[in-house]
Each structure stands twice: as structure tokens, then as C-alpha cells.
C-alpha positions in Angstrom: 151.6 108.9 127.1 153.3 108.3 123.9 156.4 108.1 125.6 154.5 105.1 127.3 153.2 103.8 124.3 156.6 103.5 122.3 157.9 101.9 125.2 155.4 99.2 124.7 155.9 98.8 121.3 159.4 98.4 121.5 159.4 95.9 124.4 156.5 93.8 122.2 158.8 93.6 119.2 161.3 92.3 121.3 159.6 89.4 123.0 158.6 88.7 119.2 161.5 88.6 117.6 163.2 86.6 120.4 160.6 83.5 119.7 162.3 83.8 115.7 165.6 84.0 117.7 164.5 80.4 118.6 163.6 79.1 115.3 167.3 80.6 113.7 166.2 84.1 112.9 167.8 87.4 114.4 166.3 90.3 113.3 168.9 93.2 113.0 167.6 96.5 113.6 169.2 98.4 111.3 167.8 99.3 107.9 169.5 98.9 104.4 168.9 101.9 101.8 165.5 100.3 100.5 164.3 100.1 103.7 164.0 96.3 104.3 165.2 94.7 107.5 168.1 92.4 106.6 167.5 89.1 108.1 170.8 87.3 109.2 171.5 83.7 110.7 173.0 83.2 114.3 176.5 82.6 112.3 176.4 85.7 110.4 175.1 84.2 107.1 173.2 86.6 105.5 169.7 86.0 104.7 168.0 87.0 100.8 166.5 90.4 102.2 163.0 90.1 103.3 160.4 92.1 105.2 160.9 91.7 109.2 159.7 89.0 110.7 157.0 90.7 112.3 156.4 92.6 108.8 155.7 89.2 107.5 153.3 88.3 110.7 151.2 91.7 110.1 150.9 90.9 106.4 150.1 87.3 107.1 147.1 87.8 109.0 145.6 91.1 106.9 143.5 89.1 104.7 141.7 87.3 107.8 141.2 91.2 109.7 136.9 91.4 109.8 135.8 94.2 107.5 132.7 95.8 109.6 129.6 96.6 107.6 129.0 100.7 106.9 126.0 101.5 110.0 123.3 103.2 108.2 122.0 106.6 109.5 119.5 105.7 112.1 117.8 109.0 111.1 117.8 111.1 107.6 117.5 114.1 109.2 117.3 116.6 112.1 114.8 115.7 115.2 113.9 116.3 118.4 115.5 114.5 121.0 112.2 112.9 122.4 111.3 112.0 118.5 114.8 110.6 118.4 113.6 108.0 121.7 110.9 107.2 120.4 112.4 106.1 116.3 115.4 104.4 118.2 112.9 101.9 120.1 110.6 102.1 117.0 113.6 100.8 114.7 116.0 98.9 116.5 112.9 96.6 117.9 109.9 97.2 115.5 106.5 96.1 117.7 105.1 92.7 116.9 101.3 93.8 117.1 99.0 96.8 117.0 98.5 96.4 121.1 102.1 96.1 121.5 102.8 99.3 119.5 100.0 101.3 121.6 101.7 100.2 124.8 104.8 101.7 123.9 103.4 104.9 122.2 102.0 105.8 125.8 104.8 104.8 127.7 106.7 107.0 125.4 104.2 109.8 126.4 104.4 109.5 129.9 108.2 109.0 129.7 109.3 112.2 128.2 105.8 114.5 127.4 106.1 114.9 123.8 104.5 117.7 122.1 103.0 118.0 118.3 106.4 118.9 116.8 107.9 115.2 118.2 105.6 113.2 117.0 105.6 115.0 113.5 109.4 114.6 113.0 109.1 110.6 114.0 106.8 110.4 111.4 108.4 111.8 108.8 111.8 109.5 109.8 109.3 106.9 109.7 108.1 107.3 105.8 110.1 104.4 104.5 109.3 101.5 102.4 110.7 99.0 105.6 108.4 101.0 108.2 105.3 102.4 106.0 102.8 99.7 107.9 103.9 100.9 111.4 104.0 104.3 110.0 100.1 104.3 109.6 99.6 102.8 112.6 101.2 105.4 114.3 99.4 108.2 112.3 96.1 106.7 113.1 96.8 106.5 117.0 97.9 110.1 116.8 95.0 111.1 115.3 92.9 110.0 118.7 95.3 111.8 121.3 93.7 114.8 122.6 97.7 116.2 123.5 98.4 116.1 119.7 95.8 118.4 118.2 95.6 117.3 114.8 94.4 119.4 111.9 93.9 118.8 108.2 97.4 118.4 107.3 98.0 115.3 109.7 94.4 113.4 108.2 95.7 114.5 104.7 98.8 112.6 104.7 97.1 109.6 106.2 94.6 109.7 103.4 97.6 110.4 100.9 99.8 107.7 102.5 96.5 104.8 102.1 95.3 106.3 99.1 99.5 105.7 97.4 98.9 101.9 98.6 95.6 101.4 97.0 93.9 100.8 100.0 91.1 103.2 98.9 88.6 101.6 102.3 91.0 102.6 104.7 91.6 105.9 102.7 87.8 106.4 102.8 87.4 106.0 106.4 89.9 108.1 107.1 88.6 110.9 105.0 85.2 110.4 107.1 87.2 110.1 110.1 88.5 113.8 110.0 84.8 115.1 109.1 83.6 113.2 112.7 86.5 115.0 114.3 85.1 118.7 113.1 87.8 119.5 110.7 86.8 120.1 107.4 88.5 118.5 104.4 90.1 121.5 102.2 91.4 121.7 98.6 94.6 120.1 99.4 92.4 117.1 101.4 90.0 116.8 98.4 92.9 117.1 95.3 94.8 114.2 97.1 91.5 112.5 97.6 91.1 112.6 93.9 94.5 111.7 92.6 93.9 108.3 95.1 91.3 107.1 92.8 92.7 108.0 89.5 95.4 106.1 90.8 92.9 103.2 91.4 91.6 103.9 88.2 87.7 104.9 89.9 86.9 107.8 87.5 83.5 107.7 88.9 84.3 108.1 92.4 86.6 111.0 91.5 84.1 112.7 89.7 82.1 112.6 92.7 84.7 114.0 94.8 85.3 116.9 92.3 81.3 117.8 92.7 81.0 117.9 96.7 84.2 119.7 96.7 82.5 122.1 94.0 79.3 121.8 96.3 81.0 122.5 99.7 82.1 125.8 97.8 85.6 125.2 97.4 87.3 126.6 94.6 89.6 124.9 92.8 92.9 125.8 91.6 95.2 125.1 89.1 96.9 121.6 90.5 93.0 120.9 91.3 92.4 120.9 87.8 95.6 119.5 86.8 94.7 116.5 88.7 90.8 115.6 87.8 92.4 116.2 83.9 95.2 113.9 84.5 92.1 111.3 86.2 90.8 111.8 82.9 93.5 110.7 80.5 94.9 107.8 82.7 91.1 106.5 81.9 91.4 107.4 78.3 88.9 110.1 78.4 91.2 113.4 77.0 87.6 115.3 75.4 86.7 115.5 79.2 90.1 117.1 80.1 89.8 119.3 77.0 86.1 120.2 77.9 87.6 121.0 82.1 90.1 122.8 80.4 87.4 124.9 78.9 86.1 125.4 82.5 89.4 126.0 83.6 89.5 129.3 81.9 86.3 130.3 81.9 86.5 130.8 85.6 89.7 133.1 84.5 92.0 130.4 86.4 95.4 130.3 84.4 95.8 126.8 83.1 100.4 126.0 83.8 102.1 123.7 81.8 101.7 120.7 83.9 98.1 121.2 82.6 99.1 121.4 79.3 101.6 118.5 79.8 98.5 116.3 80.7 96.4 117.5 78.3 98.9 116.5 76.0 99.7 113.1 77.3 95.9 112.1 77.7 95.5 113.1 74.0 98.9 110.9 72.6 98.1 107.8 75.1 94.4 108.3 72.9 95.6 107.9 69.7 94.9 111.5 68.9 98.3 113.9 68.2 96.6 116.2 66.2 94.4 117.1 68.9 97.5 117.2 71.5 98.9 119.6 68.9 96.1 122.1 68.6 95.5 122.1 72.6 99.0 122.9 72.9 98.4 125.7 70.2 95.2 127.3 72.5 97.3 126.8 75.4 100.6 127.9 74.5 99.7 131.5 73.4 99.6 132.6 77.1 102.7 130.4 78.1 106.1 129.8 77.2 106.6 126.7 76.4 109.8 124.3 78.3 111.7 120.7 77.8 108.8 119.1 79.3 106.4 120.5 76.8 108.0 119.7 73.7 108.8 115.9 75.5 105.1 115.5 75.8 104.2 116.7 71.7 107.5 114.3 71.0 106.1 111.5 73.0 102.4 111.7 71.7 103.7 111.7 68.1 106.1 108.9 68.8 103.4 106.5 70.5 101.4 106.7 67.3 104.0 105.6 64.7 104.6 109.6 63.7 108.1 109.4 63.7 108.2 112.7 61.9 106.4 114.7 64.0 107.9 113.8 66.7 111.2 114.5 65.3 110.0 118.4 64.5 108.6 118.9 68.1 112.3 117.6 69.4 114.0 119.7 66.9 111.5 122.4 67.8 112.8 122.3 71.2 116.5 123.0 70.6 115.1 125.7 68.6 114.1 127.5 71.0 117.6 127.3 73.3 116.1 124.5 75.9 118.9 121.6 76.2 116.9 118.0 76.4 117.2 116.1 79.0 117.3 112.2 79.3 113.6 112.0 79.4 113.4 114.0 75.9 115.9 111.7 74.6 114.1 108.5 75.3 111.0 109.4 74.5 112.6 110.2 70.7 114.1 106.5 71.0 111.2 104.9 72.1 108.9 106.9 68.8 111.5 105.3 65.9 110.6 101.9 67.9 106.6 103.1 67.7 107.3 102.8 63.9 109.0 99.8 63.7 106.5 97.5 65.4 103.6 99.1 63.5 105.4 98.7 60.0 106.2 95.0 61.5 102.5 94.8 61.9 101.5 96.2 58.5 103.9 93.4 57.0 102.5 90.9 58.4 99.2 92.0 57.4 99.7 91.9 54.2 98.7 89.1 51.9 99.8 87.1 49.6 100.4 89.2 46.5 99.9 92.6 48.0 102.3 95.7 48.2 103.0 95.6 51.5 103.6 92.4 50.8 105.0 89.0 53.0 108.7 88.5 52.7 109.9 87.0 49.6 111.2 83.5 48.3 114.8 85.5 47.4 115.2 87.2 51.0 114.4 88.9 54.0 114.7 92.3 55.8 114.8 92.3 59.3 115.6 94.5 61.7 118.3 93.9 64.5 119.1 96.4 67.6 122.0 95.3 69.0 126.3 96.1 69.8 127.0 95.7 66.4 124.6 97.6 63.7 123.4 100.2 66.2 119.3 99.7 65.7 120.1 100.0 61.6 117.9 98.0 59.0 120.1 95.5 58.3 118.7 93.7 54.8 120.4 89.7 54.4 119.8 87.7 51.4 119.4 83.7 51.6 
């Protein structure tokens, strides 16, 4: 065979160089030193040396050669091979309507016989921001086949996956849905229940959660707690996070420093440092504090215009051997700019007259963050 194919070649090469034979071209076929064909006229007049003639046709028509667009993956990851028929026709030719989709779902099933493992790996190939819609629907038709046996987990990530888009109805429905099927909602069903609506912002409707799941006897743990505390401080509520705190470990549960963390935050997003500073005192006698603990004393102390405290907890932190991270970094950036909008503000509240004074008549400070001065208070006189 390559015998064959160098035969071909060569016998291609000829036929093309005799059509430049034509046109006044030979092509000799031996090579100078450098390599470069040297091009000769029928007399023997040499040519200035230039590539071959069929050199020059390759390079000609390089530019105009298609460049095919890199496939992407049709799957992440490793699946079944009847998951794998099912994603393919799911993908490549997404349904047009919710009858359309149950069609195919049960000619799937009767085409191959899928079990529970199948259908779980197309769903997790399926939880991506192009197919999240038809990933529901498929989750929800799931739920109603007897061959699929669904348990907590499956309505949990349905619940999850509504409650992420802020469809809290749908999430609702589905939370009821798995109660009507005899499976009882657990911690894990109830904690992602909860972090739905502190997501929406329903503080009220959490609460209620957190007291039938206390009701149903269900204990919670420490991410339970975590969660109804950071409910609380997204709705500016951190004495009710301090006070479930309280509960926390009075029912001997060992608060983590996520807890802390959103203890912290709650406090420093309510205007109150000193208070995220003495929880984290309680707190951290039992626990050794890491980079994501002294971020969230930095950043409480930065939102608030305390640029020095925040610049103690940071230096506190490399201290104590922990290397900040990007995060740690940027929340000690964004705490110098705290203190320059609210001394902005205190300028311009000040009147006519007063020591905090308006600018004067002589000049001006202003500050400029930019290439050139670095974020440095730059003063210009008129």
C-alpha cells in the first residue's frame, strides 16, 4: 500500500507539471542545497529560484482550505449506553412540546428497557443551562413511572432544581407531590426547601418550614442551621441568626465555620461589625479559625467604612500562616472604596462654613482610580 500510494503521487505531479510544461515551465527534479526546486525555461535559461510549481499551487489555495469548528463533547461524562440513546435523540433534536417529549420517553422505554441507573445518568448529562426546561420535564415524567422507583433524592433535586429558578409554585407542588406518593420529605428535602425561599427572599415561609420540620421530629444539623441563619441575614435579620445560634448549641450541635461565616456576613451586611466581631469571639474558642473566616471579619469591616479594622482582620490572617486568596484580596479592595464614598458623602454634607467643609474657591481634591495614579489621592489646584 504505500508502495501504491507513492506511485500515485508521483504519476500526479507529473501530469501537473506537464500542464506548466505548456505554459514555458519545466520543473527539474533535482534539488539545489537550500532545498528549492530550480525552475528552468525550455531553452535552458535559468529561472530566479522559486518554490515548485506545485509548491506554489498548495500554498495558493491554503488560505481558502475550510477550518472545521471543534465538536463539543455530546456528553461530560461516563453513561450507560441506553442513557447515551436516549441524550443523543434528546440533544441532537430537542422535542418541540411536552406531548412530543412523552412520546419519545416511552418509545425509549420500550426500545431498550431502561432501568433507574439510565435514567439518572441522562439527567445529570441533562443539567445544563441550554436543556434545564426539558430537564424538569423529564424529572417530573419520571417521577410517575412505576419502573423507576423514585425516592427522596429524585423529588429533592426537582424541588432544588424549581426552587434555583424561583419558581417557588412549581417547587411547592412538587414538595406535596412526593408526600401523595408516601415518601416522606427528610432533612436534606426540608434544608433545600428552605434555602429556595431565602433565595426568594420569603422569610416567613421558611420559618414555617423550619417548624414542621421541627414538628415532624426531624433534627436538624449543622448545614440545617447554617441555612435558616443565612435566610436570616440575606433578610437583614442577624439577632435571629445570633439567637438560632444560641439554639444551635444548646442542643450540644457544634456550630462549623460556614456558620460562623454567615453569622458574620449577616451582621457586616447589617451595619453591625462589632457584633460580627464578638460572635466570632463566642464562636471561635472551639474552632480554628481559616482564610474564609478572616475574609468575612475583613469584609464586614470594609462595608462599613472601617478601613482599619478590616485591615487588622487581613493582617490577622497572615498571622496566623493562611495565604489569602483572591476573594481575601478583593474584599480588602473593595473596604478602602467603602471609605471613600462615605467620606465623599460626608463632604458633600457639609455646609457652608463647616469643617468638613465644601471644596474651596482655591482648589479641589479629588480622587482618581485609574492606569496612571494607582487609586492615590491625587490633590490639583485651579
Amino acid at each position: 500500500m504505500p508502495a501504491l500510494a507513492a506511485t500515485l503521487t508521483r504519476s500526479s505531479l507529473a501530469s501537473l507539471n506537464s500542464c506548466f510544461v505548456r505554459d514555458g515551465l519545466v520543473t527539474d527534479s533535482r534539488l539545489n542545497p537550500a532545498g528549492i526546486r530550480q525552475n528552468r525555461r525550455p531553452d535552458g535559461s535559468q529561472l530566479s529560484n522559486k518554490c515548485s510549481p506545485v509548491v506554489v499551487l498548495a500554498a495558493g489555495t491554503a488560505h481558502r482550505r475550510r477550518k472545521w469548528p471543534e465538536a463539543r463533547p455530546l456528553v461530560s461524562g461516563r453513561v450507560t449506553r441506553k442513557a447515551l440513546v436516549l441524550i443523543k435523540e434528546l440533544k441532537t433534536k430537542p422535542p418541540t412540546n411536552e406531548d412530543e417529549l412523552h412520546q419519545r420517553l416511552e418509545n425509549w422505554v420500550k426500545g431498550v428497557r431502561p432501568h433507574r441507573r439510565d435514567l439518572i445518568d441522562t439527567i445529570k448529562e441533562m443539567d445544563t443551562a441550554d436543556t434545564r426546561e426539558l430537564l424538569c420535564q423529564v424529572m417530573q415524567w419520571s417521577l410517575s413511572e412505576d419502573w423507576y422507583e423514585a425516592d427522596a433524592r429524585d423529588y429533592t433535586k426537582l424541588v432544588e432544581r424549581f426552587g434555583k429558578d424561583g419558581r417557588l409554585g412549581e417547587m411547592e407542588r412538587a414538595f406535596a407531590g412526593m408526600e401523595a406518593d408516601g415518601i416522606a420529605p427528610d432533612l436534606i428535602s426540608f434544608s433545600v426547601k428552605i434555602n429556595a425561599y431565602g433565595r426568594a427572599k420569603e422569610v416567613e415561609k421558611a420559618e414555617a418550614a423550619w417548624e414542621e420540620m421541627r414538628l415532624r421530629g426531624i433534627t436538624p444539623d449543622a448545614k440545617a442551621y447554617t441555612t435558616m441563619m443565612t435566610v436570616y441575614g440575606k433578610a437583614g435579620q442577624p439577632d435571629k441568626a445570633e439567637q438560632l445560634l444560641d439554639a444551635m448549641l444548646a442542643a450540644a450541635c457544634k456550630p462549623s465555620l460556614v456558620t460562623l461565616c454567615s453569622i458574620i456576613t449577616a451582621y457586616g451586611l447589617a451595619g453591625r461589625p462589632d457584633d460580627a466581631q464578638r460572635v466570632s469571639d463566642k464562636v471561635l474558642t472551639d474552632l480554628t479559625p481559616d482564610c474564609n473566616t478572616f475574609t468575612a471579619l475583613s469584609a464586614a469591616f470594609g462595608l462599613n467604612g472601617r478601613t482599619d479594622e478590616a485591615v487588622a482582620a487581613f493582617k490577622r490572617m497572615v498571622a496566623a500562616g493562611l495565604k489569602p486568596d483572591d476573594r481575601s484580596v478583593a474584599r480588602l479592595v473593595e473596604a478602602h472604596g467603602s471609605m471613600d464614598r462615605q467620606l465623599a458623602l460626608l463632604l458633600g454634607e457639609g455646609g457652608e462654613g463647616g469643617e468638613g467643609g465644601r471644596e474651596d474657591e482655591e482648589g479641589e481634591e479629588r480622587r482618581v482610580r485609574g492606569r496612571g495614579d494607582g487609586g492615590r489621592v491625587v490633590r490639583r489646584s485651579s
